[in-house]
C-alpha positions, -999 to 999 in steps of 0.1 A, spaced: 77 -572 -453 101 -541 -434 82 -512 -425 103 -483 -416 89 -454 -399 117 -441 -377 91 -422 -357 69 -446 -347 45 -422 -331 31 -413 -367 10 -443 -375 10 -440 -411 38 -469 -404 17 -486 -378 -13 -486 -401 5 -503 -432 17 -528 -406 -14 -537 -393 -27 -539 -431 -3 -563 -439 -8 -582 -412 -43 -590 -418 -30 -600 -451 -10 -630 -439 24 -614 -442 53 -619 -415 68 -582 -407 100 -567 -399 95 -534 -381 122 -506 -378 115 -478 -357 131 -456 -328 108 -465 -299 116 -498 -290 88 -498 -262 63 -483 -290 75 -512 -314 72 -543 -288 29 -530 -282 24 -527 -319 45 -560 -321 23 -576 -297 -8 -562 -309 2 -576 -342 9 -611 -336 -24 -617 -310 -52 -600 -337 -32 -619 -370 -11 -647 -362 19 -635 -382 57 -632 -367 69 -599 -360 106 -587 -356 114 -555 -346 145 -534 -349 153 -504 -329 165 -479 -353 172 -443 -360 178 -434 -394 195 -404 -390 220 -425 -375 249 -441 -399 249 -473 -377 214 -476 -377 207 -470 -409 229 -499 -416 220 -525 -395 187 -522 -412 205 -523 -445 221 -555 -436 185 -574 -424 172 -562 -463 202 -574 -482 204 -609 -455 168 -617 -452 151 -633 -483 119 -632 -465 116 -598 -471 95 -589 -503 84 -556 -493 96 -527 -483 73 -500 -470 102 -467 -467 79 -449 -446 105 -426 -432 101 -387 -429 96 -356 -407 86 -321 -412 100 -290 -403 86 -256 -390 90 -223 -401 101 -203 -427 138 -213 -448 157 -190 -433 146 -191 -398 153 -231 -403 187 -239 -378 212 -259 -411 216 -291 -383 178 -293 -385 178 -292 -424 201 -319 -421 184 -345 -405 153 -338 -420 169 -341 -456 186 -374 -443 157 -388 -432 136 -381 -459 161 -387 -488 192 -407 -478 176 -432 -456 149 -435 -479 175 -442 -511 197 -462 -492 170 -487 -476 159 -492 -512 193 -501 -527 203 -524 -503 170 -542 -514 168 -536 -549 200 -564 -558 184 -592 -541 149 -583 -555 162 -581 -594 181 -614 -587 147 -630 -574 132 -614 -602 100 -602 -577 99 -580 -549 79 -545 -540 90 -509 -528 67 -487 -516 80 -451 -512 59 -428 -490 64 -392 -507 38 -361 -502 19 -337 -529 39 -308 -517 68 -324 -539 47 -313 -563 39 -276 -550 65 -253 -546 43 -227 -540 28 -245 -501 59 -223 -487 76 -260 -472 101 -256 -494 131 -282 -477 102 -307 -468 88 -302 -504 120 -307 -523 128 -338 -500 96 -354 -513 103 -342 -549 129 -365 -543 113 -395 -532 88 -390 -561 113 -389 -590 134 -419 -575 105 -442 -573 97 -429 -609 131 -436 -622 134 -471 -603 104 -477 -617 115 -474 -653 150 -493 -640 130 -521 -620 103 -529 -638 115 -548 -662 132 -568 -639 105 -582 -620 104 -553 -594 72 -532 -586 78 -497 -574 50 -474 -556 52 -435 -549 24 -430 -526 17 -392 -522 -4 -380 -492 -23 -345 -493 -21 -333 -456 -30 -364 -434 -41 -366 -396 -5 -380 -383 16 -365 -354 43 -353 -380 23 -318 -374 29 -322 -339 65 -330 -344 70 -303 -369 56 -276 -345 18 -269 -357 -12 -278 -336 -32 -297 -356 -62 -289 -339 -59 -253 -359 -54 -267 -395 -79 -274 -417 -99 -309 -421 -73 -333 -431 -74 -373 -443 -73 -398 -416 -44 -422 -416 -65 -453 -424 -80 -436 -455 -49 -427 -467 -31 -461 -464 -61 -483 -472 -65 -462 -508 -28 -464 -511 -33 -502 -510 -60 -503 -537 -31 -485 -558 -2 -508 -547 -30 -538 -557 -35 -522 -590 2 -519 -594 4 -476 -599 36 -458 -600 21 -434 -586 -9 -434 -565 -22 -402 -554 -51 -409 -529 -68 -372 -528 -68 -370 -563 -103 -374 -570 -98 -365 -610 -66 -391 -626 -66 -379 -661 -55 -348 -639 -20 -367 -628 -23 -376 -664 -25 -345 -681 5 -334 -658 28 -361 -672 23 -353 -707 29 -317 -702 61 -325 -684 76 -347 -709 87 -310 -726 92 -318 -766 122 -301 -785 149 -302 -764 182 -301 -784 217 -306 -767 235 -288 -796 224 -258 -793 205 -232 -771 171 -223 -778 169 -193 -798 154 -170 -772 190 -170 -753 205 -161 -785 204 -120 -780 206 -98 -747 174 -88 -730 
């Protein structure tokens, strides 16, 4: 399994590692903090048994992003990815400097689509393999005023939906996990004190429900969702009947 979680402070990464671990698997762990990476490493190996390599990465970075590319295609060990990466950004759109909007739509969407092609080949030819994409419900909500952050994970959400209809067939198992707000230090990164917001999910929780979806094989797993036929409802509505590539609908037809 690769786990990527580029900042490795956030232990939504660290958590699924330590998951897996306990379920036997050998893991591959990208992240920025090489020092961070070699404790968890340790950790790892001394409570499970399992091997752990680590690569020092930064996504934002073309290089990096590449060697990690390279260990996915190389490695047929690998039969899971976890793309974990993503950051948050503060303050309101305009306000928002364009180099931050940048890396944050990098990280959160390039990195994110690029780890999981230079995967996807080798999985279809095995004909088995797992991708677990960690998106957000505010890809969902417009309206939460995150609205680069939102659209990133809107993203994420319709690509594992899409690779999911492409992959499946071939063997390939793809997961859109979608945290509500979650007790990670993205909130410290992204400039809120956390201490001010409101109760939030704790990072176990959230990764141990996501587990019971990626066991149950969803493609999409929603962990605050306390109602499904909700998520279900929403599907249906969004599958919009009558479309027609002829001609416009009728209400365009005149002036207002």
């Amino acid at each position: 399994m690769l786990s990527t979680d580029p900042h490795f402070k956030i232990p939504t990464g660290g958590t699924y590692a330590e998951r897996f671990a306990r379920r036997g698997h050998d893991l591959v762990l990208a992240a920025r903090d090489r020092a961070r990476l070699e404790a968890l490493a340790t950790r790892l190996r001394q409570e499970s048994g399992v091997t752990v390599d680590i690569l020092q990465a930064d996504l934002t970075k073309s290089g990096d992003l590449a060697a990690v590319e390279t260990r996915l295609r190389d490695d047929q060990r690998i039969g899971i990815l976890v793309n974990n990466a993503g950051a948050g950004l503060a303050g309101d759109f305009e306000e928002q400097p364009s180099d931050d909007i940048e890396r944050l739509v990098t990280l959160n969407t390039t990195a994110v689509v690029r780890l999981a092609n230079a995967v996807a080949a080798r999985f279809v030819k095995a004909g088995q393999g797992a991708i677990i994409n960690i998106g957000s419900v505010v890809g969902l909500a417009p309206e939460f005023d995150m609205t680069v952050y939102g659209a990133t994970k809107a993203f994420v959400l319709f690509l594992s939906q899409g690779l999911n209809f492409e992959l499946a067939p071939k063997g390939v198992y793809v997961q859109a996990v979608l945290p509500a707000a979650t007790r990670t230090e993205i909130w410290e990164r992204a400039g809120a004190d956390i201490n001010a917001l409101p109760a939030m999910m704790e990072v176990g929780e959230l990764v141990d429900a996501a587990l019971v979806g990626f066991d149950r094989r969803e493609a999409v797993t929603i962990p605050p969702l306390h109602d499904a036929g909700q998520w279900d409802a929403y599907q249906a509505a969004r599958q919009l009947p009558g479309f027609s590539q002829i001609h416009a609908a009728e209400r365009y037809h005149t002036a207002a």
